[in-house]
Backbone as a printed PyTorch tensor [residue, N CA C, xyz], in Angstrom:
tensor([[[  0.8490,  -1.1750,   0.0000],
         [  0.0000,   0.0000,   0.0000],
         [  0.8950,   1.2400,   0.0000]],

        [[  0.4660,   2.5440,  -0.6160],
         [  1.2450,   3.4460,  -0.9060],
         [  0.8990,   4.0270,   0.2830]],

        [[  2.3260,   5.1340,   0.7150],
         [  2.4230,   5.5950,   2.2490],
         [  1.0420,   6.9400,   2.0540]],

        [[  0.6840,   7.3830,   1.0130],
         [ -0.2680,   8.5220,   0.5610],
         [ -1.4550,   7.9400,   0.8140]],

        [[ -1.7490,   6.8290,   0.5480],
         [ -3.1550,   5.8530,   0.1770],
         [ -3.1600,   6.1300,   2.4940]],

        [[ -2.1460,   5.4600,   2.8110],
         [ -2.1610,   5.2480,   4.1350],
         [ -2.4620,   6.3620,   5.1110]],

        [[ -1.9680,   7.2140,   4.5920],
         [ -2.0830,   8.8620,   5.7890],
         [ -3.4100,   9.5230,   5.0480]],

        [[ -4.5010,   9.0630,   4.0190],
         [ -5.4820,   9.9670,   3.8430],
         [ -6.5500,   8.8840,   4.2210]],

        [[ -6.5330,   7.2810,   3.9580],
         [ -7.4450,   6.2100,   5.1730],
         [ -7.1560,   7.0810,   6.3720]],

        [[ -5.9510,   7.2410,   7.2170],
         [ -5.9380,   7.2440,   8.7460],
         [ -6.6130,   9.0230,   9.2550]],

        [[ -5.8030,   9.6580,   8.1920],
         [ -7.0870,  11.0400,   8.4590],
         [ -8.6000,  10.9950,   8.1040]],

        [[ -9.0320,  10.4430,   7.3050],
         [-10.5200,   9.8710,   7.0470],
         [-11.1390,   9.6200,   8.3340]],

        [[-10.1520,   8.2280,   8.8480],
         [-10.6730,   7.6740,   9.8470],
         [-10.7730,   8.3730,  11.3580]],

        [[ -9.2920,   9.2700,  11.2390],
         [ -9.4470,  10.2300,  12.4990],
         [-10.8250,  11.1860,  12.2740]],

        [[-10.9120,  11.6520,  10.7870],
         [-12.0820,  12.7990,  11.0130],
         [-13.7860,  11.9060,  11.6440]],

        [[-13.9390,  11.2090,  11.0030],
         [-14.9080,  10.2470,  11.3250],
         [-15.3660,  10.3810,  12.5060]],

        [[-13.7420,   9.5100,  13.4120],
         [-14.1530,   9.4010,  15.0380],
         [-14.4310,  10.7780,  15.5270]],

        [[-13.6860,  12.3170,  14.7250],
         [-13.9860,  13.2070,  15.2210],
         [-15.1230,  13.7910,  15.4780]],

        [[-15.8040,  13.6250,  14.4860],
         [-17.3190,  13.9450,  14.0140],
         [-17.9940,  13.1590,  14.6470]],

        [[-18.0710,  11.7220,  14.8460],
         [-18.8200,  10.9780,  15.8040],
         [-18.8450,  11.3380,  16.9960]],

        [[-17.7540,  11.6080,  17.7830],
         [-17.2210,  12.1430,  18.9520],
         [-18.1690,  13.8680,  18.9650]],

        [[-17.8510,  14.4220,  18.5140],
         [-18.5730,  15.9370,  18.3370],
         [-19.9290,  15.4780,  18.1830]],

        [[-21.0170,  15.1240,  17.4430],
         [-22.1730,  14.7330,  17.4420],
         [-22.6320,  14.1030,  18.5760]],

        [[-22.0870,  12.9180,  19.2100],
         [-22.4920,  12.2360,  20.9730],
         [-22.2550,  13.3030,  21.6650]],

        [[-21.2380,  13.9330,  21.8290],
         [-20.8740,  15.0170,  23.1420],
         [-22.7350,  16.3870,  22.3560]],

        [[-22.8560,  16.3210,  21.7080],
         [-24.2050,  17.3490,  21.3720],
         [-24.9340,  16.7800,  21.8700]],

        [[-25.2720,  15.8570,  21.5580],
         [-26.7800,  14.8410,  21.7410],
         [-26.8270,  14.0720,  23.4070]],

        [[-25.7390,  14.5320,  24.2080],
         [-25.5350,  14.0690,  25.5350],
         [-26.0150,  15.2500,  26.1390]],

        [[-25.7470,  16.5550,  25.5410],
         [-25.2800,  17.8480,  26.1780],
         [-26.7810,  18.0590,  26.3160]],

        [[-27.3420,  18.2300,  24.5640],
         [-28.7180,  18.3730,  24.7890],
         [-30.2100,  17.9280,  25.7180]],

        [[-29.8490,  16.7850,  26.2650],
         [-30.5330,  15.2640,  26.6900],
         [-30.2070,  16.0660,  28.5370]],

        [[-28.7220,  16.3330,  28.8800],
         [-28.6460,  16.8220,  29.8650],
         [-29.5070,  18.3490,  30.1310]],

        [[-29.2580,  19.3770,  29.3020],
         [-30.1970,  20.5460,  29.2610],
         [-31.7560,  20.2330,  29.6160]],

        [[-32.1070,  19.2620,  28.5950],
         [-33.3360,  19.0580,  28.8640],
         [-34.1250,  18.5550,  30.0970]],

        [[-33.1270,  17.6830,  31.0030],
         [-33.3580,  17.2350,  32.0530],
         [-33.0980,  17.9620,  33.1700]],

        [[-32.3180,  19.2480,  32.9310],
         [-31.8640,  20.1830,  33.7680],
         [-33.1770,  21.2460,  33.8760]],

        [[-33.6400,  21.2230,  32.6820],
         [-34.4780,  22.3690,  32.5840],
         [-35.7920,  21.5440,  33.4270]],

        [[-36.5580,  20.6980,  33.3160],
         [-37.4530,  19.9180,  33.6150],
         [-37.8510,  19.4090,  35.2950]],

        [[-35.8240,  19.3300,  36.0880],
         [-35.6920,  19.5410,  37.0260],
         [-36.5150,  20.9960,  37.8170]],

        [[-35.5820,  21.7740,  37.4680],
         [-35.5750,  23.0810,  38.1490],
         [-37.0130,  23.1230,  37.6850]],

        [[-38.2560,  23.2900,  37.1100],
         [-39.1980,  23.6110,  36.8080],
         [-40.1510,  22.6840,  37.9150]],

        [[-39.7680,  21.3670,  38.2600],
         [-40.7160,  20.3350,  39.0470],
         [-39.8830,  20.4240,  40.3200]],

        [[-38.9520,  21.1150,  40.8610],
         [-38.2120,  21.5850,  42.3620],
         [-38.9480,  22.8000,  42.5760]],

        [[-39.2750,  23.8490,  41.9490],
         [-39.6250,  25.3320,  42.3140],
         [-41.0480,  25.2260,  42.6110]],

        [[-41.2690,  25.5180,  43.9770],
         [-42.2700,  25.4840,  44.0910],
         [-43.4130,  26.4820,  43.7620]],

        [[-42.7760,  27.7460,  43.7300],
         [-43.5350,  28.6330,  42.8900],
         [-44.6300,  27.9690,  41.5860]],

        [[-43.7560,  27.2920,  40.9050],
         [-44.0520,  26.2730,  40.0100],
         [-44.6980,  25.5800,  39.9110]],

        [[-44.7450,  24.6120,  40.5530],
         [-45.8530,  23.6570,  41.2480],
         [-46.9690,  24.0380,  41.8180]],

        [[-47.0930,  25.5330,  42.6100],
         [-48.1360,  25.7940,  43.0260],
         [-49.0530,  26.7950,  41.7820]],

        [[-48.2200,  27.2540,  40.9940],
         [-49.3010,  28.0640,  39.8970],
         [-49.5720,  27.0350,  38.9060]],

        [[-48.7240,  25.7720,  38.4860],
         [-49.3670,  24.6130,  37.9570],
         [-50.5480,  23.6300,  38.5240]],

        [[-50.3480,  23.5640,  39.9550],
         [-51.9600,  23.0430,  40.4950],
         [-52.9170,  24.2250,  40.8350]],

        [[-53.0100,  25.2150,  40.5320],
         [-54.1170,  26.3040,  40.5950],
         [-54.4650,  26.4460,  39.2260]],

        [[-53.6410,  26.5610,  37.7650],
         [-54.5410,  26.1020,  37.1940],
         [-54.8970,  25.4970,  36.1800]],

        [[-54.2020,  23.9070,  36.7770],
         [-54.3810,  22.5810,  36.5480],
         [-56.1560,  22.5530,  36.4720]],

        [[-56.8590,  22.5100,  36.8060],
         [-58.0470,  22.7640,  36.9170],
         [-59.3190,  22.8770,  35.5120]],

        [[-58.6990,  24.4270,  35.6620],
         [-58.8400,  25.0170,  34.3660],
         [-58.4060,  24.6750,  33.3710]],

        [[-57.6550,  24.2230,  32.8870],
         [-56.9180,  23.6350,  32.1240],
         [-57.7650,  22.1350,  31.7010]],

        [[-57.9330,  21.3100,  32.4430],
         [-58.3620,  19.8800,  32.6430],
         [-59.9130,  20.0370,  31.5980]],

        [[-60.5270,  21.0230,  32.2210],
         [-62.0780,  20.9620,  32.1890],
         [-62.1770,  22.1430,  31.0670]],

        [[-60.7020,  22.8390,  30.1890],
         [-61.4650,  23.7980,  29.0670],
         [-61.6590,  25.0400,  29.9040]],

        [[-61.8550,  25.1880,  30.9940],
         [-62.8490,  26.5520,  31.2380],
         [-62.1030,  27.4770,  31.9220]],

        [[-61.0130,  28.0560,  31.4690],
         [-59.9850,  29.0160,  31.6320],
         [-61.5220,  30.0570,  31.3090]],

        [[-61.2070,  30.8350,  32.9670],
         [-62.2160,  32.1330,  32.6580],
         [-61.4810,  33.4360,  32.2100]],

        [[-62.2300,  34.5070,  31.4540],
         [-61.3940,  35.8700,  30.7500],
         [-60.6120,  36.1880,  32.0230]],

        [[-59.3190,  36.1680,  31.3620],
         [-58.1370,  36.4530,  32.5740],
         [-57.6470,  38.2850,  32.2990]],

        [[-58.6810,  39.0390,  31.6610],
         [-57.9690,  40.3480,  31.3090],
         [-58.8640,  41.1520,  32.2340]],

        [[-59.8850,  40.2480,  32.8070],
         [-61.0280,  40.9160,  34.3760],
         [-59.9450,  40.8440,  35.3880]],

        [[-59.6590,  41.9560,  36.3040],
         [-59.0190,  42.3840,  37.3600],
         [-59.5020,  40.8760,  38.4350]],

        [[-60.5320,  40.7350,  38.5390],
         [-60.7190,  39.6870,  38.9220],
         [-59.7380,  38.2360,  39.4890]],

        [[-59.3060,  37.9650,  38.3040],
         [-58.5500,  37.0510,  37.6090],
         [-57.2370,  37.1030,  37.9380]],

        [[-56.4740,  38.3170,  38.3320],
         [-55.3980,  38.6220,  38.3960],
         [-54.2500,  37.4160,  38.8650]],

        [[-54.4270,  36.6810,  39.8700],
         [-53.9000,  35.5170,  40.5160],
         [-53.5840,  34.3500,  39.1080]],

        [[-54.7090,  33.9980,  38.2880],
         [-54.6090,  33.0550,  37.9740],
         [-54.4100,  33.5540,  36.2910]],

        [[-54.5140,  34.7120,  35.7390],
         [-53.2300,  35.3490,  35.1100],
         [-52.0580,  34.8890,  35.0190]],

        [[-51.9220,  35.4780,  36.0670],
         [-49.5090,  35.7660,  36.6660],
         [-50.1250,  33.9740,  36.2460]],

        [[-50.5700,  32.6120,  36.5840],
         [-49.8360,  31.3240,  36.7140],
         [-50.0010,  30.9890,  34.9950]],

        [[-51.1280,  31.8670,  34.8640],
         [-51.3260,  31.4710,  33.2780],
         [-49.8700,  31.9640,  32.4970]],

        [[-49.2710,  33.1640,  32.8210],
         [-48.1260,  33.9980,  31.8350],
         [-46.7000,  33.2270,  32.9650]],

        [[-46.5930,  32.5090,  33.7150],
         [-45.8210,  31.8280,  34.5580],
         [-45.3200,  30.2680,  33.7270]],

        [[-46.6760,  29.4300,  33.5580],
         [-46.3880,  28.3670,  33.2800],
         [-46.6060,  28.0160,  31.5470]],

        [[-47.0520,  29.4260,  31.2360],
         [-47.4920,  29.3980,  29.2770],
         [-45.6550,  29.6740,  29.1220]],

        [[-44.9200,  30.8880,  29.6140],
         [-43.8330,  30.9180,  29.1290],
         [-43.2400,  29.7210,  29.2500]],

        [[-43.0610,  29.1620,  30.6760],
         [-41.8560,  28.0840,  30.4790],
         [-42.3960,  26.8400,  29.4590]],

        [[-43.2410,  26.5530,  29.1180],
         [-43.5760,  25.6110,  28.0510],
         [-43.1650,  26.3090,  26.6530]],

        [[-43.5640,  27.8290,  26.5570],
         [-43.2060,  28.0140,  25.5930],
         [-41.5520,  28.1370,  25.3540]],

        [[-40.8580,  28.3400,  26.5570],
         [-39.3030,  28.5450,  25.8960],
         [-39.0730,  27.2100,  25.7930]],

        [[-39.3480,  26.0660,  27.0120],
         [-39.1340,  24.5160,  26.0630],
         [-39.8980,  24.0940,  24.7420]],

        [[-40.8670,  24.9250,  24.1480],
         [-41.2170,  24.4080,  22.8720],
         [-39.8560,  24.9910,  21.5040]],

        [[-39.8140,  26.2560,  22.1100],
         [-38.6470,  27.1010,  21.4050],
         [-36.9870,  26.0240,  21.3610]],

        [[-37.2250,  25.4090,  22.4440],
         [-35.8600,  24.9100,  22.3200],
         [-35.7870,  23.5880,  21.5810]],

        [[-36.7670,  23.5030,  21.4190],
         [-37.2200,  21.7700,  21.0470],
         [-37.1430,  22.2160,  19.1950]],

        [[-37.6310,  23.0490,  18.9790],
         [-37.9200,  23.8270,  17.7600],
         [-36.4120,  23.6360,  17.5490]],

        [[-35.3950,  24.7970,  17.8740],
         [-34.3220,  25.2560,  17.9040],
         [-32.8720,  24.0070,  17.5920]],

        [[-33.6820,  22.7570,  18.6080],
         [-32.3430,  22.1900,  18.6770],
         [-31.7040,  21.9920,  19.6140]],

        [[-32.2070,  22.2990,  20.3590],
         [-31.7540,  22.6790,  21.6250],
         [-31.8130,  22.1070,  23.2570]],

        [[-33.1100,  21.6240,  22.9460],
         [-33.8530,  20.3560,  24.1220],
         [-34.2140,  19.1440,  23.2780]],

        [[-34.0390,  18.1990,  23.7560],
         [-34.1090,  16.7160,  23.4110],
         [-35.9700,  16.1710,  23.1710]],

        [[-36.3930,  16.0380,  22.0100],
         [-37.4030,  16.4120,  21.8350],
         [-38.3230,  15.2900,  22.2590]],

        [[-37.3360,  14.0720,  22.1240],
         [-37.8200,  12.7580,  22.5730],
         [-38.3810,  12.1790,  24.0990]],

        [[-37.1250,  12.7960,  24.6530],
         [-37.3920,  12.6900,  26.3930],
         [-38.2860,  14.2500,  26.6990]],

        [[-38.1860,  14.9590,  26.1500],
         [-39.1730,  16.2990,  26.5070],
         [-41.0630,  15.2730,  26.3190]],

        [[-41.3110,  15.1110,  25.1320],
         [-42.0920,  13.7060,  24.6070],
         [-43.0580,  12.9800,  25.5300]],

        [[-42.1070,  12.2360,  26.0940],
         [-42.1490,  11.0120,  26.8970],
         [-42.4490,  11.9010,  28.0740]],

        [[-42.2500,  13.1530,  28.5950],
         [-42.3360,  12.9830,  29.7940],
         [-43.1980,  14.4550,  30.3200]],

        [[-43.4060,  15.0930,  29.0700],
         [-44.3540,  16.3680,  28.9500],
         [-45.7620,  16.3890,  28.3540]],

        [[-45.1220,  15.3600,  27.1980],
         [-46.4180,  15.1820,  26.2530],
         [-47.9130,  15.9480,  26.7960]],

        [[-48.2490,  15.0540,  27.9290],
         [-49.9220,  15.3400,  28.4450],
         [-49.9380,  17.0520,  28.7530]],

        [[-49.1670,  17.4630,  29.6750],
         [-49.4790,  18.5930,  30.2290],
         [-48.9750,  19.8930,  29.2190]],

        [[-48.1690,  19.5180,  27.7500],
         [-48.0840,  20.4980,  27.0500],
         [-49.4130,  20.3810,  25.6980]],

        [[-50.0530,  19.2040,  25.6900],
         [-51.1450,  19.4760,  24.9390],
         [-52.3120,  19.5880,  25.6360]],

        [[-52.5590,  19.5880,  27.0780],
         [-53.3710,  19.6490,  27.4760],
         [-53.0070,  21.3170,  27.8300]],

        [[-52.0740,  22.4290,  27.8530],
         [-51.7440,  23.9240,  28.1200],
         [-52.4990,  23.9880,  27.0180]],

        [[-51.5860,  23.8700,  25.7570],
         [-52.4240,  24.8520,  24.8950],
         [-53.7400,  24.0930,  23.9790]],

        [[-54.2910,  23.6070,  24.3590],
         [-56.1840,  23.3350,  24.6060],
         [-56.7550,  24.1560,  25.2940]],

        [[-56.5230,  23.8490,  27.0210],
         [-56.7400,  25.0850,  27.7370],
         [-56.7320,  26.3860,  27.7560]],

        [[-55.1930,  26.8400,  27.0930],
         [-54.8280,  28.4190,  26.4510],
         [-55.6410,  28.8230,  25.3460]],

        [[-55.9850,  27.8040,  24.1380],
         [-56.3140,  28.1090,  22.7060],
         [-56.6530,  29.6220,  22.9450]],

        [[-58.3520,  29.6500,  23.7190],
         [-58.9890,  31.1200,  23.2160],
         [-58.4300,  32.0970,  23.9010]],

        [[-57.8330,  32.0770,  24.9690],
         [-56.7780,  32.9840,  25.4520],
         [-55.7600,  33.5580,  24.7950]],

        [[-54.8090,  32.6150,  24.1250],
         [-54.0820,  32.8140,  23.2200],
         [-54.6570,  34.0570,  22.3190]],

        [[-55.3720,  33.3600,  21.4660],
         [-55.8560,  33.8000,  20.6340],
         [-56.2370,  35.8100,  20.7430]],

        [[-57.3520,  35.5430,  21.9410],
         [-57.3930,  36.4440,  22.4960],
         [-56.0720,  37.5020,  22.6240]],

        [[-54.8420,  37.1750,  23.3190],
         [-53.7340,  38.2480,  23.7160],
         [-53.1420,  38.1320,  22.0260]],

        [[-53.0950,  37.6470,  21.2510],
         [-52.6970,  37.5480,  20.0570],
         [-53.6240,  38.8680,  19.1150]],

        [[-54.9010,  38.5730,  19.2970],
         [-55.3080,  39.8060,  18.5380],
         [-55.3880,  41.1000,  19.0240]],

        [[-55.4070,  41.2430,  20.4490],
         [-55.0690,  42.6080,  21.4810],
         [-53.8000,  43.0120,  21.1230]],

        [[-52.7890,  42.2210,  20.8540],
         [-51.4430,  42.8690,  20.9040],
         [-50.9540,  42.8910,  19.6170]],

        [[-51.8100,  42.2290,  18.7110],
         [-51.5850,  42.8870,  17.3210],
         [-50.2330,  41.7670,  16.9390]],

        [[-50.3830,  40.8110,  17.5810],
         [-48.6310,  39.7160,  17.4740],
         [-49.1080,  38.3360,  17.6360]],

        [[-48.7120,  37.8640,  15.9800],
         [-49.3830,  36.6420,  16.0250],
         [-48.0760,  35.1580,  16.4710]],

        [[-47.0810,  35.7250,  16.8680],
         [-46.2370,  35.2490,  16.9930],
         [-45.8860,  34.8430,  18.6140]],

        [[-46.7380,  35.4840,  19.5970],
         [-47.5890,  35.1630,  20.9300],
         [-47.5070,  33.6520,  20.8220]],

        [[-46.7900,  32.6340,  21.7440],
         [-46.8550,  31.2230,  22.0870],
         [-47.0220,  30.1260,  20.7340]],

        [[-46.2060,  30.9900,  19.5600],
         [-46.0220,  30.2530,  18.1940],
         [-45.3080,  28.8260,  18.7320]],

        [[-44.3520,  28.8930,  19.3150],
         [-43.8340,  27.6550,  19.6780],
         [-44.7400,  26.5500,  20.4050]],

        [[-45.3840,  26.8130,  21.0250],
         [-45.9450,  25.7880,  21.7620],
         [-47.1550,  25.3320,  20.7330]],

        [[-47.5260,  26.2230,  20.1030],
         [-48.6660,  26.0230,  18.9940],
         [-48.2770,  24.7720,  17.8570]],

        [[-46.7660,  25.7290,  17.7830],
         [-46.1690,  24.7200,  16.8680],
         [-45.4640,  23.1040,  17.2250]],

        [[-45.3130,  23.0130,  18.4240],
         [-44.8800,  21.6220,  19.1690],
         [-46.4190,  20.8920,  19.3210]],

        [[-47.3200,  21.4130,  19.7830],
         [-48.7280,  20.9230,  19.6540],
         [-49.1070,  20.3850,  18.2920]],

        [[-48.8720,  20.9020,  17.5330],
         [-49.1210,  20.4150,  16.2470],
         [-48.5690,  19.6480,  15.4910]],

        [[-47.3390,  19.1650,  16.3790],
         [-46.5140,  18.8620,  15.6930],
         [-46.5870,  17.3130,  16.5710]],

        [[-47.2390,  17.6880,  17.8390],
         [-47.1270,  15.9580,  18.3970],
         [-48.6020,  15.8050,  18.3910]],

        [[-49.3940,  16.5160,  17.9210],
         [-50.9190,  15.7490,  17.7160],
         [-51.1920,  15.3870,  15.9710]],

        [[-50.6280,  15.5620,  15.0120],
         [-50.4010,  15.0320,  14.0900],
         [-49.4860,  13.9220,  13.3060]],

        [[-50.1890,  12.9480,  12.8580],
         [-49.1660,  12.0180,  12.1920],
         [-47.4840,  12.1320,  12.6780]],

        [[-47.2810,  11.0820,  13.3640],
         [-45.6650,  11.5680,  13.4560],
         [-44.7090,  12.1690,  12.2270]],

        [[-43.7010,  12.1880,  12.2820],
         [-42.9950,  12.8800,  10.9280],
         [-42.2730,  11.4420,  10.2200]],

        [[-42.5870,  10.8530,   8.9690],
         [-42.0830,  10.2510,   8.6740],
         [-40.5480,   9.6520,   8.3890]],

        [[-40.4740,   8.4900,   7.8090],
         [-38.9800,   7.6090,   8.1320],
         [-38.1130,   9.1650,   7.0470]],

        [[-38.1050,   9.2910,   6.3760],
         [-37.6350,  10.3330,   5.4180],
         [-37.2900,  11.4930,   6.4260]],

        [[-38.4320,  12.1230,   6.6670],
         [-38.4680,  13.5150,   7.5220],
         [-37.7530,  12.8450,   8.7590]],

        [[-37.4390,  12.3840,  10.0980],
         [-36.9310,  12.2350,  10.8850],
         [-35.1690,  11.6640,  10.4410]],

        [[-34.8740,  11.1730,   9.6930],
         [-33.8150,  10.8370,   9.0390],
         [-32.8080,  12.7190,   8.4200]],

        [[-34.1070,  13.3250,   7.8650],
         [-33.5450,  14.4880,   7.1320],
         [-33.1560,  15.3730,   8.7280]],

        [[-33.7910,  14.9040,   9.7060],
         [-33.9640,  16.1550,  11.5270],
         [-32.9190,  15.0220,  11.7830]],

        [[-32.5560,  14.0720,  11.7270],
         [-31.5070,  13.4070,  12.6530],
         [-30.0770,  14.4970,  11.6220]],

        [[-30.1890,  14.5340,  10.7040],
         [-29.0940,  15.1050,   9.7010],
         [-28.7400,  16.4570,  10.0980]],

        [[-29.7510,  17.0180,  10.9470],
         [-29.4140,  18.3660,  10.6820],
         [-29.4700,  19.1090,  12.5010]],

        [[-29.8280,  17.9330,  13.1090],
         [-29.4540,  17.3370,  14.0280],
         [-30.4430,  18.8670,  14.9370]],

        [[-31.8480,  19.1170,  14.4310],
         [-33.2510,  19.5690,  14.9740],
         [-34.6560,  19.2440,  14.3430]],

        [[-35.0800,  19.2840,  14.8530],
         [-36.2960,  19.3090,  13.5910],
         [-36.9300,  20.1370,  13.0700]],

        [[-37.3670,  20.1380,  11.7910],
         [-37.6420,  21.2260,  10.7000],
         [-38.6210,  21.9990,  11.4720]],

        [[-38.6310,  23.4060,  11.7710],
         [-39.1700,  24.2540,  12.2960],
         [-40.6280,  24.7030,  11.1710]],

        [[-40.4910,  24.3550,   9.7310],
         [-42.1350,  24.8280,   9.2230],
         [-41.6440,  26.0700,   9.2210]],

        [[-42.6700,  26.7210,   8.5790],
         [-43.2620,  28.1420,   8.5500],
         [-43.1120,  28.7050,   9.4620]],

        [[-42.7320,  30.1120,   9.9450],
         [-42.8390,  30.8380,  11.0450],
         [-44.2250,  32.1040,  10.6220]],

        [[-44.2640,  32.2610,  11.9650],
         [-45.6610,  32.9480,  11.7620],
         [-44.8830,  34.3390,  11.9970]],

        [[-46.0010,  35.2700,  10.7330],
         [-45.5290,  36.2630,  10.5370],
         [-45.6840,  37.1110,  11.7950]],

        [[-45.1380,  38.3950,  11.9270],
         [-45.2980,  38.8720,  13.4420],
         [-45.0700,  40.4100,  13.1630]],

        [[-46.4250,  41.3990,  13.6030],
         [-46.5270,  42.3540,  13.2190],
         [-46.1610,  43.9670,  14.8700]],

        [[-46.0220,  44.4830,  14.9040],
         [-45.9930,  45.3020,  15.9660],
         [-44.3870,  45.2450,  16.7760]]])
């Protein structure tokens, strides 16, 4: 074998392990984030207590108009526990949180938020003139209550190592 043939196999093979090596250390890193984030969210009790107040509401649809002074309490848990779903939908979007174990272990209580949220949403979406208001979670909802993504499409998100984010919603104001 020629000594040229030999030193561009053994750099091949070094880049390889390199790239394999760089891709596991991502997909470890990510898997850890996600479990970090999921932690701190089910330790804080702040957390826990504006998620069982309104767990409720949520369950049964009947989130009452939260823009009545009234309401104020269960507001703050609504704009408390809508963000942190929405920055884990953002990250899941992004690449960023592990979408599989997020999945497995969120699934219920992030399609059962935005069911509960829909006309709310909707609602602070046309008040504020920004349709881009809890796009992420809209878009993770839709994305795990429809047909999974096929052998093709999950093959093309393992490649690019997120999954295809779709359309972004336009966003005005």
């Amino acid at each position: 074998m020629e000594p040229q043939i030999a030193v561009l196999i053994a750099a091949g093979l070094a880049t390889t392990g390199w790239l394999y090596t760089a891709r596991r250390a991502r997909m470890l890193s990510r898997k850890q984030h996600t479990v970090n984030i999921m932690l701190q969210a089910s330790l804080n009790k702040d957390f826990r207590e504006m998620l069982n107040k309104l767990g409720p509401y949520l369950r049964d649809k009947t989130l009452p108009e939260l823009e009545k002074d009234e309401h104020k309490e269960l507001r703050e848990a609504v704009r408390m526990i809508g963000n942190h779903y929405e920055f884990m939908a953002a990250g899941v979007r992004n690449g960023d949180f592990d979408e599989r174990l997020l999945k497995d272990s969120e699934r219920g209580t992030i399609v059962m938020l935005f069911l509960g949220l829909h006309d709310y949403m909707w609602r602070l979406r046309n008040s504020r003139q920004r349709m881009a208001i809890y796009e992420h979670l809209e878009w993770l909802h839709n994305r795990w209550e429809t047909k999974p993504p096929g052998r093709v499409r999950r093959i093309s998100e393992w490649c690019v190592g997120r999954p295809f984010s779709g359309k972004r919603v336009p966003t005005s104001g």
